[in-house]
CHARMM-style PDB file with segment names, atoms N, HN, CA, C and O in Angstrom:
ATOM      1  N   UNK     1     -37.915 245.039 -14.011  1.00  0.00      PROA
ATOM      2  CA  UNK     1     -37.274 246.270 -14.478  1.00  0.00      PROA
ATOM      3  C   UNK     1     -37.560 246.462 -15.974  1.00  0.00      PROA
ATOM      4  O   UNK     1     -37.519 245.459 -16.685  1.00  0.00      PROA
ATOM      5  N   UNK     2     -37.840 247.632 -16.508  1.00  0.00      PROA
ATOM      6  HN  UNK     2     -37.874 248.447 -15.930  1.00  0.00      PROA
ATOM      7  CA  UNK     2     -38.141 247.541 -17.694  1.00  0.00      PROA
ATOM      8  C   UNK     2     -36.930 248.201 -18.519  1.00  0.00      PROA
ATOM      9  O   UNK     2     -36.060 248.720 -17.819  1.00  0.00      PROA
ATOM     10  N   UNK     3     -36.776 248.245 -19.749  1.00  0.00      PROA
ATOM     11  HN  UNK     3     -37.483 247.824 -20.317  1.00  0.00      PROA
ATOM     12  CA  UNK     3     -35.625 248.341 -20.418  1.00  0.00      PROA
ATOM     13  C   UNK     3     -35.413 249.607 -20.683  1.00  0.00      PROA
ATOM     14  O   UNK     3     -36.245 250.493 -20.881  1.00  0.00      PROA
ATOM     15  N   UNK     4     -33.845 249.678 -20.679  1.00  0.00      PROA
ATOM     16  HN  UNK     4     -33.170 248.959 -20.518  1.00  0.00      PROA
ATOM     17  CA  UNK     4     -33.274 251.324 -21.000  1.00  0.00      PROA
ATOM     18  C   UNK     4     -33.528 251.445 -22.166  1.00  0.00      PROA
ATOM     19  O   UNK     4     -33.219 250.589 -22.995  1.00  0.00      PROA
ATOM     20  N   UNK     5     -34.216 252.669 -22.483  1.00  0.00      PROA
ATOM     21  HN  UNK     5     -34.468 253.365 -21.810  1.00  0.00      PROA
ATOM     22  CA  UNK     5     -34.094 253.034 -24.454  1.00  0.00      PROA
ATOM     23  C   UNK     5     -33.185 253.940 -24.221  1.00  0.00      PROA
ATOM     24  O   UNK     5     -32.786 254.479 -23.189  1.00  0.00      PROA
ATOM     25  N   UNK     6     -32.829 254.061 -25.664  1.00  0.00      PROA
ATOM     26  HN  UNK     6     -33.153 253.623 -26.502  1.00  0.00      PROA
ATOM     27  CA  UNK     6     -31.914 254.859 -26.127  1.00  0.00      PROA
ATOM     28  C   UNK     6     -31.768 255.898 -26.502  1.00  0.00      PROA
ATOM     29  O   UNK     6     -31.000 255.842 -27.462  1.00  0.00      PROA
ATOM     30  N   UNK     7     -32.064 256.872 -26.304  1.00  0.00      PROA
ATOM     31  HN  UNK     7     -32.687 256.917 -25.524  1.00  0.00      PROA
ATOM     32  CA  UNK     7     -32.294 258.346 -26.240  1.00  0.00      PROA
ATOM     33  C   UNK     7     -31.910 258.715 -27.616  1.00  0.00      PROA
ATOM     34  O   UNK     7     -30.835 258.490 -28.172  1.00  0.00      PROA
ATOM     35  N   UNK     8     -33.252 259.490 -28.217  1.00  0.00      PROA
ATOM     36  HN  UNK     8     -34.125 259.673 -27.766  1.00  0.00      PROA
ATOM     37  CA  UNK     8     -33.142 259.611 -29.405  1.00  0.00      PROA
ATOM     38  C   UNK     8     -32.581 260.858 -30.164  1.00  0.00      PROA
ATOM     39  O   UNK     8     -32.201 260.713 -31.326  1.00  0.00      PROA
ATOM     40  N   UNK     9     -32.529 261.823 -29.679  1.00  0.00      PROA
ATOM     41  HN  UNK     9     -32.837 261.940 -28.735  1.00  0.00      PROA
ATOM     42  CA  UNK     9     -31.704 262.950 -29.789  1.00  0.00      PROA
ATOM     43  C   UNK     9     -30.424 262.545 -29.845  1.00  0.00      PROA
ATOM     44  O   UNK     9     -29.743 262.539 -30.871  1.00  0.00      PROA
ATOM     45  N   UNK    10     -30.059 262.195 -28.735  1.00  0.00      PROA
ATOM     46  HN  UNK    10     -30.612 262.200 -27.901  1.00  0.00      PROA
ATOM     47  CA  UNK    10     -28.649 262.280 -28.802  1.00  0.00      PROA
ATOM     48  C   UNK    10     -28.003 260.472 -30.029  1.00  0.00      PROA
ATOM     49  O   UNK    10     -26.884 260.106 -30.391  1.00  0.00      PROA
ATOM     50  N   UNK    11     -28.928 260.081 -30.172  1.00  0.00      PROA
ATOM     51  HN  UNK    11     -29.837 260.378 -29.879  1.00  0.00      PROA
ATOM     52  CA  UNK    11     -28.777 258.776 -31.216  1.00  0.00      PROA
ATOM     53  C   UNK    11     -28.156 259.689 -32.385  1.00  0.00      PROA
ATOM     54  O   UNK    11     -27.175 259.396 -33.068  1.00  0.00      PROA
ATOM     55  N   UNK    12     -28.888 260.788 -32.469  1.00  0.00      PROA
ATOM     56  HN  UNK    12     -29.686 261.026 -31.915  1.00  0.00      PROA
ATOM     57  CA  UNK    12     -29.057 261.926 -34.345  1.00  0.00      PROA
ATOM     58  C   UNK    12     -27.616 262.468 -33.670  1.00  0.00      PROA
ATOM     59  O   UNK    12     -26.658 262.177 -34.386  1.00  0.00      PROA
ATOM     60  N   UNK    13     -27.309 263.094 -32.617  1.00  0.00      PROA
ATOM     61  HN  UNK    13     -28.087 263.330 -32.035  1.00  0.00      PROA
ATOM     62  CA  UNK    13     -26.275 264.119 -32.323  1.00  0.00      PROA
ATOM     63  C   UNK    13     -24.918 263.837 -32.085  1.00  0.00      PROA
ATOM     64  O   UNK    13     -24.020 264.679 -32.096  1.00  0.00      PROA
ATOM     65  N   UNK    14     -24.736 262.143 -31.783  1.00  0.00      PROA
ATOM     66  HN  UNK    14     -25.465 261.459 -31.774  1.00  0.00      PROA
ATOM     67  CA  UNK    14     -23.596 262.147 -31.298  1.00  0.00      PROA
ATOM     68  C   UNK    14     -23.039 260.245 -31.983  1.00  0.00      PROA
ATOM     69  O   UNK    14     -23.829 259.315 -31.819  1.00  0.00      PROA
ATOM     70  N   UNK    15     -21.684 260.009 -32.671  1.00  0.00      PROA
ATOM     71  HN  UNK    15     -21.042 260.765 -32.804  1.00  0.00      PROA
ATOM     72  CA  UNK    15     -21.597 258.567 -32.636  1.00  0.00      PROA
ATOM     73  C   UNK    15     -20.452 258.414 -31.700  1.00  0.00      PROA
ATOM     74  O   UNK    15     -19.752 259.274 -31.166  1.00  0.00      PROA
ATOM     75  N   UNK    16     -20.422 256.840 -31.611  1.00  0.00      PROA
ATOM     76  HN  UNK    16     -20.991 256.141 -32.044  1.00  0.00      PROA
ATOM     77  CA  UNK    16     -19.365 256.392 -30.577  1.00  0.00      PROA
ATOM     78  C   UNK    16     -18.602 255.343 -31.565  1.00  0.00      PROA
ATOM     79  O   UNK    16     -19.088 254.406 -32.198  1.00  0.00      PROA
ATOM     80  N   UNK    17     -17.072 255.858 -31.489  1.00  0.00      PROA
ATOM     81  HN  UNK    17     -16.678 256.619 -30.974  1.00  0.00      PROA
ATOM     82  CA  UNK    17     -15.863 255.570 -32.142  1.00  0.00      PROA
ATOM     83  C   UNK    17     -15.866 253.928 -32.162  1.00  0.00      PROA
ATOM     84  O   UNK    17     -16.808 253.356 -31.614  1.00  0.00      PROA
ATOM     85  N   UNK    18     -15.001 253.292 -32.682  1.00  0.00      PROA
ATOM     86  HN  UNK    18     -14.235 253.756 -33.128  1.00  0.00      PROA
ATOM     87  CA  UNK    18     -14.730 251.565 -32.446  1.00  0.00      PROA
ATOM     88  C   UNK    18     -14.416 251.755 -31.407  1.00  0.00      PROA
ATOM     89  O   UNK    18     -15.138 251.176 -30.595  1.00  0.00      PROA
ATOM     90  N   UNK    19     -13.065 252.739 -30.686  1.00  0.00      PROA
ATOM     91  HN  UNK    19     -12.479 253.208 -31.347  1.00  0.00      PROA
ATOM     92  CA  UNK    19     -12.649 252.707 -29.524  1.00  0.00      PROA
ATOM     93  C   UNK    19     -13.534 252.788 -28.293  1.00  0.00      PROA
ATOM     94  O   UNK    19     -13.175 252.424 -27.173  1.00  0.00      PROA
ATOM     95  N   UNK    20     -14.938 253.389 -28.652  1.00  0.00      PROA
ATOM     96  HN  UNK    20     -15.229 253.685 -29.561  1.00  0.00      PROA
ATOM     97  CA  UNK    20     -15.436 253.099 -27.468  1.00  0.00      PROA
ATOM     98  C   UNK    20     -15.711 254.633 -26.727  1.00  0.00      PROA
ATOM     99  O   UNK    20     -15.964 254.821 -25.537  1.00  0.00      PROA
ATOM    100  N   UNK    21     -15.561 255.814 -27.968  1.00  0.00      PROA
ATOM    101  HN  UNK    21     -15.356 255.661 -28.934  1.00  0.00      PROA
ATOM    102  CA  UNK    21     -15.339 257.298 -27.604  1.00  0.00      PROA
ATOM    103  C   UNK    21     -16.686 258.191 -27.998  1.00  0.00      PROA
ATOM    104  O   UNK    21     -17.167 257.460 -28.864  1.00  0.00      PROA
ATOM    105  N   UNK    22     -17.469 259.177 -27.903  1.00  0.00      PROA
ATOM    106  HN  UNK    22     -17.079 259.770 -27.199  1.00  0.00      PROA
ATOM    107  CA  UNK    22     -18.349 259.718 -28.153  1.00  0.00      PROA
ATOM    108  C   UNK    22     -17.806 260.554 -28.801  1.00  0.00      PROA
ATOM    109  O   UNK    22     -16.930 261.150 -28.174  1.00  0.00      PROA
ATOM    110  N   UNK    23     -17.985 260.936 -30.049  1.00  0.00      PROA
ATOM    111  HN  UNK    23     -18.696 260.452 -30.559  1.00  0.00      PROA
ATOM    112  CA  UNK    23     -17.616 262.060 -30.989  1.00  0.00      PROA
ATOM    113  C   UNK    23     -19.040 263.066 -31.835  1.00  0.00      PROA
ATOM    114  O   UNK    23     -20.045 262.686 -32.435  1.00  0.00      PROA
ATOM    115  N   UNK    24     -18.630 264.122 -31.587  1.00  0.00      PROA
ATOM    116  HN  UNK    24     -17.814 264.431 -31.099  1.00  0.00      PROA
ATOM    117  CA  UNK    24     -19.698 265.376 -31.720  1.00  0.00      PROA
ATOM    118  C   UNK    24     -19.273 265.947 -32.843  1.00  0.00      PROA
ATOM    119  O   UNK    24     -18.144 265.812 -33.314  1.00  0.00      PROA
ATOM    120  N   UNK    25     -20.458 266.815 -33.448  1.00  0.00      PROA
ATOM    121  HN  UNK    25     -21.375 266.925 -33.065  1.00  0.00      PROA
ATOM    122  CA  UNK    25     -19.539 267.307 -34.818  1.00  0.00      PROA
ATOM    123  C   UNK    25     -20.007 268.732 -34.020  1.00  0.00      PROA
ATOM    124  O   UNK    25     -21.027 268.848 -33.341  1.00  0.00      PROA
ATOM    125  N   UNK    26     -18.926 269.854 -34.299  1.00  0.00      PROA
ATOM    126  HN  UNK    26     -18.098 269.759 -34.851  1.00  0.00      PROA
ATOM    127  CA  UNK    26     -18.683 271.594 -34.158  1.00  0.00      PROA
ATOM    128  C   UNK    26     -20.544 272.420 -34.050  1.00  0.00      PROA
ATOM    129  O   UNK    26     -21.521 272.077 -34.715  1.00  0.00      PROA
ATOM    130  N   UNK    27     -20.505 273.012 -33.488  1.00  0.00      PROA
ATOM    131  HN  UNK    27     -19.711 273.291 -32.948  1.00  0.00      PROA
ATOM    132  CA  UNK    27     -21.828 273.631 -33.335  1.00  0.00      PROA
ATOM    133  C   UNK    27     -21.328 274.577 -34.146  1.00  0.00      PROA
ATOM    134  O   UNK    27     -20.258 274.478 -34.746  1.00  0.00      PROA
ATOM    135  N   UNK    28     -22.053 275.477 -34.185  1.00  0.00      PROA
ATOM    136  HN  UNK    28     -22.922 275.558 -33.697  1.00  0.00      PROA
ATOM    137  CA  UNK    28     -22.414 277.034 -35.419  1.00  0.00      PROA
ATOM    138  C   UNK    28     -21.801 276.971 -36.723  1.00  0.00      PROA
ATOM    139  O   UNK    28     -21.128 277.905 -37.161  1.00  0.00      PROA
ATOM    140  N   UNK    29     -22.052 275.688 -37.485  1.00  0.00      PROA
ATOM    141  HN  UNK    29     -22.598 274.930 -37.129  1.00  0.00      PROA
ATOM    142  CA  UNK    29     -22.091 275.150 -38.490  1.00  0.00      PROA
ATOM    143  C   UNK    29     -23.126 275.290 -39.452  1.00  0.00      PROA
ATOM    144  O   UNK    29     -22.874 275.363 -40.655  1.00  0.00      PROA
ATOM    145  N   UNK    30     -24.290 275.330 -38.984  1.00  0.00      PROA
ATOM    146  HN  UNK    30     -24.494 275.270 -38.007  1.00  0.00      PROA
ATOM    147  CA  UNK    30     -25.791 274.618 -39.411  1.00  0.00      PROA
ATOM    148  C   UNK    30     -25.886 276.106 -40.577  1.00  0.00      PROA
ATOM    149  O   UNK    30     -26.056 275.873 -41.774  1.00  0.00      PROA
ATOM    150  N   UNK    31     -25.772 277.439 -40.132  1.00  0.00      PROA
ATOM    151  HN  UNK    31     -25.635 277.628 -39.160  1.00  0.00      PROA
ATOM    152  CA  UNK    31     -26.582 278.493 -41.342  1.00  0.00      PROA
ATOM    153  C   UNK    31     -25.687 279.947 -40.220  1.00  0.00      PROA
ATOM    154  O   UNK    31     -25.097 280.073 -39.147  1.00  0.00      PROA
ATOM    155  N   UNK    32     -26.218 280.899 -41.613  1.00  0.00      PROA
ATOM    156  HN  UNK    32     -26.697 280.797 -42.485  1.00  0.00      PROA
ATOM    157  CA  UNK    32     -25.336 282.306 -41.369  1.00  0.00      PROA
ATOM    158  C   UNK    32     -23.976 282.658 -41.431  1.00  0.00      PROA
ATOM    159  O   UNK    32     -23.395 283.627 -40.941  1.00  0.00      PROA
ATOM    160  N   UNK    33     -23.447 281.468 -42.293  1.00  0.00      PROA
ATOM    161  HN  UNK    33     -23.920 280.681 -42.691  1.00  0.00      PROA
ATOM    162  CA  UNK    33     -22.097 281.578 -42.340  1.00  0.00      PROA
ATOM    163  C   UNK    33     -21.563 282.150 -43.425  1.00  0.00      PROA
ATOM    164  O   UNK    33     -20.459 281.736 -43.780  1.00  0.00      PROA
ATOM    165  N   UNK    34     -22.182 283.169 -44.156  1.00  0.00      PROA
ATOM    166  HN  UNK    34     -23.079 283.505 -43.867  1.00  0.00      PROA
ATOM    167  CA  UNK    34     -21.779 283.963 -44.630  1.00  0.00      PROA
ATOM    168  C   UNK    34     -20.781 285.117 -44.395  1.00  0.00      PROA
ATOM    169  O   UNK    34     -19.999 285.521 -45.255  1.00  0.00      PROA
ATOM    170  N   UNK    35     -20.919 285.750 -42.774  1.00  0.00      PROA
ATOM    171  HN  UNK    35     -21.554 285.422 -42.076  1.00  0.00      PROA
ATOM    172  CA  UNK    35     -20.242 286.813 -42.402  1.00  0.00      PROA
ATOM    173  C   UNK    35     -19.060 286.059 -41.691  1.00  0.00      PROA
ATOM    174  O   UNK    35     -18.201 286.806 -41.223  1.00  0.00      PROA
ATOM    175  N   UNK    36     -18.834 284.472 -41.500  1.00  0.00      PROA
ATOM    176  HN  UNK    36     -19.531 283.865 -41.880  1.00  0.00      PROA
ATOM    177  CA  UNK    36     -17.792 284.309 -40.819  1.00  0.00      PROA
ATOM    178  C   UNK    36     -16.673 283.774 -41.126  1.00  0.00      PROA
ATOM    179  O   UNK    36     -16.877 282.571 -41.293  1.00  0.00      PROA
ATOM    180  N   UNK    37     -15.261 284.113 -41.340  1.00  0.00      PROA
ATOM    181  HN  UNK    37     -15.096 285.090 -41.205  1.00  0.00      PROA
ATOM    182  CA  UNK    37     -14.422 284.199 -42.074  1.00  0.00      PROA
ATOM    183  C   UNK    37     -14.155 282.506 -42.219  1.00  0.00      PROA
ATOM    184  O   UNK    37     -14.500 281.508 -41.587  1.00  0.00      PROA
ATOM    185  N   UNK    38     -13.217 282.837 -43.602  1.00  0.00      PROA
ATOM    186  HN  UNK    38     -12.936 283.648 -44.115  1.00  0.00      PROA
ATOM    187  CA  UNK    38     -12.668 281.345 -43.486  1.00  0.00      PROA
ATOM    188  C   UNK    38     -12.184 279.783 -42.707  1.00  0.00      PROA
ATOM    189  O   UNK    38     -12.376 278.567 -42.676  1.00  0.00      PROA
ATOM    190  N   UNK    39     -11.224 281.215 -42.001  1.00  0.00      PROA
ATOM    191  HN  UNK    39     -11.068 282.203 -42.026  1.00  0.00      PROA
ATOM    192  CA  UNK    39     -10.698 280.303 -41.254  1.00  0.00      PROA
ATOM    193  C   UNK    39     -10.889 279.507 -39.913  1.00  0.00      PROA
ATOM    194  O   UNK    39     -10.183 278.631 -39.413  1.00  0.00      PROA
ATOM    195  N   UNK    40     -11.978 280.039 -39.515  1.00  0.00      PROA
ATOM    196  HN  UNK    40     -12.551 280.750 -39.921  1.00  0.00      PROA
ATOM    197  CA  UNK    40     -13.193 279.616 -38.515  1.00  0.00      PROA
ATOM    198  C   UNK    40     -14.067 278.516 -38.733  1.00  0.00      PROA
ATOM    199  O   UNK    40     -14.240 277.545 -37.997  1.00  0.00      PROA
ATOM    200  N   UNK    41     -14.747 278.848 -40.125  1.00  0.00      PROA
ATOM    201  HN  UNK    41     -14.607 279.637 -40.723  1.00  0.00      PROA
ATOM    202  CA  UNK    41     -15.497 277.554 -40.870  1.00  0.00      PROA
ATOM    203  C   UNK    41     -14.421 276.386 -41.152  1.00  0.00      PROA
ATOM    204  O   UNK    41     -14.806 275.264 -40.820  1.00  0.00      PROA
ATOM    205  N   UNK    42     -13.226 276.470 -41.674  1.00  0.00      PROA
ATOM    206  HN  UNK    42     -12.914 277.381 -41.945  1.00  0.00      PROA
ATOM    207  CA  UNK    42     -12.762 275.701 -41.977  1.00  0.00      PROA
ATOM    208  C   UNK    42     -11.867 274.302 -40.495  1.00  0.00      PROA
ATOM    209  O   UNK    42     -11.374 273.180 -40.616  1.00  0.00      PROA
ATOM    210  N   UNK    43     -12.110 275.320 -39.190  1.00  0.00      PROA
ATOM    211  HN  UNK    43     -12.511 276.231 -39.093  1.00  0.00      PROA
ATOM    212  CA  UNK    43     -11.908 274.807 -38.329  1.00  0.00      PROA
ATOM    213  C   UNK    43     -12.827 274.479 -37.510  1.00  0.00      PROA
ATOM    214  O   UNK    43     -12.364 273.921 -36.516  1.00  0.00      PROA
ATOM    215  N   UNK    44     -14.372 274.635 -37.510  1.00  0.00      PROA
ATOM    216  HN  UNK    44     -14.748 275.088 -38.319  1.00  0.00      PROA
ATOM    217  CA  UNK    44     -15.079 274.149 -37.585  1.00  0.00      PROA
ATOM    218  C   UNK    44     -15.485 272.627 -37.990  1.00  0.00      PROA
ATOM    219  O   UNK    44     -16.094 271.819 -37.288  1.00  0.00      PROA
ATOM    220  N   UNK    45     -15.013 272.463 -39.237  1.00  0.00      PROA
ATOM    221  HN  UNK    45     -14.519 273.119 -39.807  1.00  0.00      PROA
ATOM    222  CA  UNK    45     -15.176 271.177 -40.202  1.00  0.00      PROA
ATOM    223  C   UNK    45     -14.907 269.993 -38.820  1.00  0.00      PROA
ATOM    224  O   UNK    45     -15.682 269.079 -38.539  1.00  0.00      PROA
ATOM    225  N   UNK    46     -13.983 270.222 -38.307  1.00  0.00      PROA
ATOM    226  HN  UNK    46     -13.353 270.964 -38.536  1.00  0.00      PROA
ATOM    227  CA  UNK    46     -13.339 268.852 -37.812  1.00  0.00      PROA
ATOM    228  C   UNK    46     -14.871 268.759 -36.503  1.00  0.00      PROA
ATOM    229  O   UNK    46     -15.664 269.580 -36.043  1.00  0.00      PROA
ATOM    230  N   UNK    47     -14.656 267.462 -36.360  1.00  0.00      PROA
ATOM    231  HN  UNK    47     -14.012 266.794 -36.734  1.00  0.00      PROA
ATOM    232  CA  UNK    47     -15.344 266.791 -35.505  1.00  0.00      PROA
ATOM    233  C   UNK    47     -14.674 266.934 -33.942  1.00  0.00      PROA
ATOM    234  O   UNK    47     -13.558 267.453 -33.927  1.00  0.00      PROA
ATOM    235  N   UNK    48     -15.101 266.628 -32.954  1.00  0.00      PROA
ATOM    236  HN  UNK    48     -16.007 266.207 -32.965  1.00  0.00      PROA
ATOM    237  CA  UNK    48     -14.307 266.726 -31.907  1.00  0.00      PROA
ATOM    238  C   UNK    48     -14.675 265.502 -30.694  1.00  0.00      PROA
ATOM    239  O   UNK    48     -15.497 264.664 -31.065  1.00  0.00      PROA
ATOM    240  N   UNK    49     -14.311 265.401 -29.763  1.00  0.00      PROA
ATOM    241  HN  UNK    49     -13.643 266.082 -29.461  1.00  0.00      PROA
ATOM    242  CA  UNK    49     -14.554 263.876 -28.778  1.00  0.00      PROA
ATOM    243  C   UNK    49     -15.037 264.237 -27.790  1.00  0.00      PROA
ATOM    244  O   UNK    49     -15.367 265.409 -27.971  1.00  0.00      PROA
ATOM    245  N   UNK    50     -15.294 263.916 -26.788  1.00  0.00      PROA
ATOM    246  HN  UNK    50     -15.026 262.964 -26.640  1.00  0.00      PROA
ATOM    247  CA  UNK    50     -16.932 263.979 -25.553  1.00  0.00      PROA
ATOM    248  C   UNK    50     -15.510 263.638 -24.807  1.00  0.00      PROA
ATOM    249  O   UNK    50     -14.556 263.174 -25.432  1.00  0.00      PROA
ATOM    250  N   UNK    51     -15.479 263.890 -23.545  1.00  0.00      PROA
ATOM    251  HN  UNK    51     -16.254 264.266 -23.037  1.00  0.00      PROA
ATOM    252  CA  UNK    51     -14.300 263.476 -22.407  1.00  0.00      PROA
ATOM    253  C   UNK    51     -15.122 264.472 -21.463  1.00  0.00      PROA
ATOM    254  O   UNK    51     -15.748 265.532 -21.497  1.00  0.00      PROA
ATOM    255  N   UNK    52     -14.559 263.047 -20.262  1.00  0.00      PROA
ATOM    256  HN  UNK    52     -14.050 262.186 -20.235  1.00  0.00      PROA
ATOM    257  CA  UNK    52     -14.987 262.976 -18.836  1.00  0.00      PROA
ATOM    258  C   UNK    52     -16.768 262.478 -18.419  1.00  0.00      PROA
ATOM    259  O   UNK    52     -17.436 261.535 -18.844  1.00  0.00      PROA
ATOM    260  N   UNK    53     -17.093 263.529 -17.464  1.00  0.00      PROA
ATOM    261  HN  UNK    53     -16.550 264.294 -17.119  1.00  0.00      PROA
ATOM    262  CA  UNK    53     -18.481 263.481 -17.276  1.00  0.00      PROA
ATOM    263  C   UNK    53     -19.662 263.384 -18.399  1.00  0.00      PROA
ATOM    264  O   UNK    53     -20.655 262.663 -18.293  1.00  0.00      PROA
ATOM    265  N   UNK    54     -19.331 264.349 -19.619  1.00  0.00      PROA
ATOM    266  HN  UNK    54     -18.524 264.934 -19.705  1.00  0.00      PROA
ATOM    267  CA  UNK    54     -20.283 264.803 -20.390  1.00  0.00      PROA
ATOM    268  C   UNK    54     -20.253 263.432 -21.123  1.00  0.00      PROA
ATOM    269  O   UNK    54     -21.291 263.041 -21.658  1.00  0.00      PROA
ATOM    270  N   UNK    55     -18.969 262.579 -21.183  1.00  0.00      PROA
ATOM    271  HN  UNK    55     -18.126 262.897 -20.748  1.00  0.00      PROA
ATOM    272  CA  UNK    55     -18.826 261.702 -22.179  1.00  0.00      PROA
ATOM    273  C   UNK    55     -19.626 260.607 -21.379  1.00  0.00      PROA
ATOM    274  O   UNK    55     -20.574 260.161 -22.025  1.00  0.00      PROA
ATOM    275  N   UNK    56     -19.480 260.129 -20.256  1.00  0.00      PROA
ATOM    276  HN  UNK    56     -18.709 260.492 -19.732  1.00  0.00      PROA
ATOM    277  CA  UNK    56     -20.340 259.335 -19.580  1.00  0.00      PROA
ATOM    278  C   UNK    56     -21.712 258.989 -19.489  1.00  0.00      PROA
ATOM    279  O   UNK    56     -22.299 257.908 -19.443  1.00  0.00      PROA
ATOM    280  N   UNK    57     -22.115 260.290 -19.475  1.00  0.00      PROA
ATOM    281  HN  UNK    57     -21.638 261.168 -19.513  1.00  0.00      PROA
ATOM    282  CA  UNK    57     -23.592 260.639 -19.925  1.00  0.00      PROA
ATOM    283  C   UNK    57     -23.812 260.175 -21.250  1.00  0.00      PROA
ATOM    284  O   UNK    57     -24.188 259.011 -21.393  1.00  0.00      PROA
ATOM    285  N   UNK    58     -23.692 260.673 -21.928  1.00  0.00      PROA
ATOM    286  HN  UNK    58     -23.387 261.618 -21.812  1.00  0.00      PROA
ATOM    287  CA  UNK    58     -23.986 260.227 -24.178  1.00  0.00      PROA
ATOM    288  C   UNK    58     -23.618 259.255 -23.714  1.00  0.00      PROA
ATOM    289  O   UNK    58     -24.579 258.869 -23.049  1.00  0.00      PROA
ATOM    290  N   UNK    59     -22.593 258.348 -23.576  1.00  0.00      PROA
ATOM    291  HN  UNK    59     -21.812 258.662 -24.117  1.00  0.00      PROA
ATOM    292  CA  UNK    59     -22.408 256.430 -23.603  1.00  0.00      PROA
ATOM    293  C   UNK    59     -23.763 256.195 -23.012  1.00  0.00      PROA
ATOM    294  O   UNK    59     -24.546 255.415 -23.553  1.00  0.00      PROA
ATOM    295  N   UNK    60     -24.033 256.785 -22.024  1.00  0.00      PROA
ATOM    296  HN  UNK    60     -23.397 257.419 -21.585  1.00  0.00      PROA
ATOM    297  CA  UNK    60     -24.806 255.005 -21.133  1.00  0.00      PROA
ATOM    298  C   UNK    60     -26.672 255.859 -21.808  1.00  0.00      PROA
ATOM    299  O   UNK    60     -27.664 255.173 -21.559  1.00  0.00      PROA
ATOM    300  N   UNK    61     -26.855 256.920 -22.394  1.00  0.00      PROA
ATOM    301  HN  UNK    61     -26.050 257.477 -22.595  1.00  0.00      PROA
ATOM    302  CA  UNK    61     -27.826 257.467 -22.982  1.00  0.00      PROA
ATOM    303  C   UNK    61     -28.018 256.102 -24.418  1.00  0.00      PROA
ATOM    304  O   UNK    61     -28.891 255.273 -24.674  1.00  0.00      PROA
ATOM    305  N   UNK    62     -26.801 256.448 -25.004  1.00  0.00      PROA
ATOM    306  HN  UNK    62     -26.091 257.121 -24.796  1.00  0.00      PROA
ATOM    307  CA  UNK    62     -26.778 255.622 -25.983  1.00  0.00      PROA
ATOM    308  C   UNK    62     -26.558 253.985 -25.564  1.00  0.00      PROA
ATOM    309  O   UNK    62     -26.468 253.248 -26.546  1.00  0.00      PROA
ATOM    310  N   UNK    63     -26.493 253.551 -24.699  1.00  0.00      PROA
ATOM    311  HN  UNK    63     -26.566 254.149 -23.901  1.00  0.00      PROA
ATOM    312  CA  UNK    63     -26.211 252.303 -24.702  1.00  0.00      PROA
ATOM    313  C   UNK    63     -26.947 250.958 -25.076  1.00  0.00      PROA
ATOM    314  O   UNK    63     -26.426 249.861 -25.277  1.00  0.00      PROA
ATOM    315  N   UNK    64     -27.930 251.210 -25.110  1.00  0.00      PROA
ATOM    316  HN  UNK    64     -28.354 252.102 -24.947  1.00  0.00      PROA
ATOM    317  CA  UNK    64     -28.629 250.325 -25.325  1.00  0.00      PROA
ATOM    318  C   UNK    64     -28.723 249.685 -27.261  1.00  0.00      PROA
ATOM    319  O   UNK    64     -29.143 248.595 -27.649  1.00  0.00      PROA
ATOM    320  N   UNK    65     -28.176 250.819 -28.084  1.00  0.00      PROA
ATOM    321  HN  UNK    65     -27.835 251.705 -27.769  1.00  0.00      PROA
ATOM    322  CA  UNK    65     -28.042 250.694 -29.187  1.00  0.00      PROA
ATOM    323  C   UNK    65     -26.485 250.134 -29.737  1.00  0.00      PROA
ATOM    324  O   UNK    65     -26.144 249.778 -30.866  1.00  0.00      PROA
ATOM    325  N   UNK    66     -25.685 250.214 -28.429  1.00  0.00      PROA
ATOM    326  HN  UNK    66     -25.961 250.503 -27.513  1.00  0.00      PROA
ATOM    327  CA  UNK    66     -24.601 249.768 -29.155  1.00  0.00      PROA
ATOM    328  C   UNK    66     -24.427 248.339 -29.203  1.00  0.00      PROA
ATOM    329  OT1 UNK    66     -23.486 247.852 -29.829  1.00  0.00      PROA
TER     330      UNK     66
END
């Protein structure tokens, strides 16, 4: 059997907590945020956590690096 790598995209896109959690940072962050009000960007900022299926996937993608 040859060895799982670790998928490198999602290595750049996503880390996994001490606890053992996949955490994502907010999409429509990156540019054009000029027209969008404060209080959107500023709730944006926060990071957010991977749960259920989607989170299953990113762990065992990433696993081989942890």
């Amino acid at each position: 059997m040859p060895k799982q790598k670790t998928h490198k995209g999602m290595k750049r896109r996503f880390k996994v907590t001490a606890s053992g959690k996949a955490k994502h940072r907010s999409a429509f962050r990156g540019h054009l945020l000029s027209h969008k009000n404060g209080k959107r960007k500023r709730h944006l900022r926060n990071s957010g956590l991977l749960v259920g299926t989607e989170a299953r996937t990113v762990l065992e993608a990433l696993r081989p690096s942890l």
